[in-house]
N, C-alpha and C positions, 0 to 999 in steps of 0.2 A: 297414167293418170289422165282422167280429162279433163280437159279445157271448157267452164259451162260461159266464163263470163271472157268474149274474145278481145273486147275493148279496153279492159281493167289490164287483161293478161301481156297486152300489146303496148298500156302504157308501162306498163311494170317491168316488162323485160328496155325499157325505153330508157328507164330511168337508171336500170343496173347499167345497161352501157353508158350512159353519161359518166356514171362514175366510176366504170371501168376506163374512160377514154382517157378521163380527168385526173384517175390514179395513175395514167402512163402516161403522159404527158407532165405528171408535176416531177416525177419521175427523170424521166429524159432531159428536163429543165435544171431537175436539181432545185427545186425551191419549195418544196415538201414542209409548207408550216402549219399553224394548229388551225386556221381558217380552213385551208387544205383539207385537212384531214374531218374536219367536223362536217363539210360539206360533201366530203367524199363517199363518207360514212351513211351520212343523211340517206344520200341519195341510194344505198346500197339498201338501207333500212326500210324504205318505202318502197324502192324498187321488187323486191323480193318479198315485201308484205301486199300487192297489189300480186306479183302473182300468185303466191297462198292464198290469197284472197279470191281469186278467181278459177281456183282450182277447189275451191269447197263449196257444193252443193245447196247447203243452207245457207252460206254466206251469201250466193249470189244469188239466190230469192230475195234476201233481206234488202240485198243492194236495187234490187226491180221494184220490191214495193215499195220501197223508199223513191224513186225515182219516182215513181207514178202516182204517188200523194200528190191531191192537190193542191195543198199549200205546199208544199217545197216548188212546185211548177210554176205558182203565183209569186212567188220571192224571187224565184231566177227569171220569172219574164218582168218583174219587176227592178229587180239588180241591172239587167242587159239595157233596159230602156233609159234606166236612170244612168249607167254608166253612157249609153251611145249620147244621152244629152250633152252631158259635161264632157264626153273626147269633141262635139259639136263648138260646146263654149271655150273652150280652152284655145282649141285651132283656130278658131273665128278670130280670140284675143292674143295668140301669137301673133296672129297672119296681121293683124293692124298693129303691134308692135314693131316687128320684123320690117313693115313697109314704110311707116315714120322713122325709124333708125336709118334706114336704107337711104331715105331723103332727106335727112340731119346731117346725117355724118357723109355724105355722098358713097356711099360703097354699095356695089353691086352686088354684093354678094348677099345681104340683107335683103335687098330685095328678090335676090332668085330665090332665096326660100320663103321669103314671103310669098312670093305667086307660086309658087309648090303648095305649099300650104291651101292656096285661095282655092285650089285646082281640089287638090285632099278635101276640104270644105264644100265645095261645090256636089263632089260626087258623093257625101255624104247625104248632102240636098237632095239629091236627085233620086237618092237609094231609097230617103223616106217616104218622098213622093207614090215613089212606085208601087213600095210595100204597102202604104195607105191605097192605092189606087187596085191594087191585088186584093187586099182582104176587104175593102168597102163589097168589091163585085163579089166575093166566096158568100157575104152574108146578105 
């Protein structure tokens, strides 16, 4: 059989191993319960329907044009921006939690991930900077 769609096919064998890793390891452990087993399943389920799915002709056209609609491209560049905003706000409002806790409670360790955090923040800053400073000069 061939392979049309290589990314589907690569996460799909990806996912069979998860849960082949996860059925010999709950295994080995001995702790084999119905979470186990529904997640193991899951993953077997999709796993092996991503590569069916990438091993059918017509499926993986439907999967291209689907990708290359324009409004499915404007939802996920619109998803992506909105999600990078709030991973922006959430870190910004750890990171000044994290560094009042740190200086309340005197532990240092509050504050090291708060300045982790400020650091993660910062290069977020800097990522959008850039990216704005790339696509202003493309257009």
């Amino acid at each position: 059989m061939k392979i049309y769609n290589k990314k589907v096919f690569a996460s799909g064998i990806f996912m069979a191993a998860l849960g082949l890793l996860n059925l010999i390891t709950s295994i080995m452990r001995k702790d084999l319960d119905i979470n186990s087993i529904i997640l193991i399943a899951a993953l077997f389920v999709l796993g092996f329907g991503s590569i069916m799915r990438s091993m059918s002709q017509r499926m993986t056209k439907e999967d291209k044009l689907e990708e290359l609609d324009e409004r499915n491209r404007l939802i996920t560049l619109k998803s992506k921006s909105k999600s990078f905003q709030l991973t922006q706000m959430i870190s910004f409002i750890l990171m000044l939690v994290l560094l009042v806790m740190g200086k309340v409670f005197d532990y240092e360790g509050f504050i090291a991930m708060g300045v982790g955090l400020a650091f993660a923040f910062t290069i977020s800053m800097f990522a959008e900077i850039f990216t704005y400073m790339y696509y202003e000069s493309k257009n």
